[in-house]
N, C-alpha and C positions, 0 to 999 in steps of 0.2 A: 642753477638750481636743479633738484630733481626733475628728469622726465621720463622716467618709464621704471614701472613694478611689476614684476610679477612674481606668483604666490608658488610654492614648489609644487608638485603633485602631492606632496601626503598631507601638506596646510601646515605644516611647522615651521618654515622658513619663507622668506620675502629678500626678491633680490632688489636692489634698489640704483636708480643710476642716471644719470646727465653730468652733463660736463666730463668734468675728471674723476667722478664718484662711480663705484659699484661696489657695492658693499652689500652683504647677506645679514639678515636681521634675523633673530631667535624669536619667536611669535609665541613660544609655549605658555609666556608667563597672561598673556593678554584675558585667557578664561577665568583668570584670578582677578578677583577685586582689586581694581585699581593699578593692576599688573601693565607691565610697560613691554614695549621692545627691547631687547638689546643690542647694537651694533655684533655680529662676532666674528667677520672676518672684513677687510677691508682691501679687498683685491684689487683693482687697480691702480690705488695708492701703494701700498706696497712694491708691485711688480715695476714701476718705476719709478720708485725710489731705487730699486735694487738691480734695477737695468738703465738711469739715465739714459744713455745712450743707443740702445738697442731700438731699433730701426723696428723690429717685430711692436714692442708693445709702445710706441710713437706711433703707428699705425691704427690705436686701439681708438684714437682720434676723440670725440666727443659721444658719449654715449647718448645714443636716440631711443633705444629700443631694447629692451631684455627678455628672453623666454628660456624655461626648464627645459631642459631635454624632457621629453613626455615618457620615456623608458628609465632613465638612470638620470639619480638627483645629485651624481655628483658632477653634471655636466648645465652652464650656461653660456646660452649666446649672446651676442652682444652685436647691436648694430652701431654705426658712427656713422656723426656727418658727413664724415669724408669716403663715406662709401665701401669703408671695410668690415666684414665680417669675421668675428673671433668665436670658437669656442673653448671657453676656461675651462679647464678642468678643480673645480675646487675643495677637492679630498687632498691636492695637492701646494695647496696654499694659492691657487690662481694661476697656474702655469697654462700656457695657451697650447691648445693639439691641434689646432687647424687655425687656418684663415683663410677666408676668399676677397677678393675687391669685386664691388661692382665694376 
């Protein structure tokens, strides 16, 4: 299940994530009556369906922990069980620009 959210800097988007999940949620519709979220990107499923095998995003491990970049929203980190840290770039469909391991 879900464990960890967090809200972008400007409140229009929510990244969402545990286990195999991080996924960016549309928040705009939520001031509207009865207004919903909507899924609109689904990054980490994606990036390994599309890498199987790719040792980089295998490493992306169980999602613990999410944060915006506090300068630029089109960058989130991701922590994992397994002690790796990723930053997605997702203006580019989730493609990762960094990683460190504990």
């Amino acid at each position: 299940g879900l464990v960890a959210v967090s809200q972008s800097p400007d409140g229009k988007r929510l990244a969402a994530g545990g286990g195999n999940v991080l996924s960016i949620l549309d928040m705009s519709e939520l001031s509207r009556r009865g207004g919903n979220m909507k899924v609109i990107q689904n990054i980490l499923a994606k990036s390994r369906m599309e890498t199987q095998r790719s040792a980089r995003h295998k490493s992306a491990g169980n999602v613990q922990d999410l944060r915006w970049h506090p300068a630029s929203q089109q960058f989130i980190a991701s922590a994992a069980s397994n002690g790796s840290i990723l930053l997605w770039d997702i203006a580019t469909n989730g493609n990762v620009v960094w990683e460190g391991k504990d």
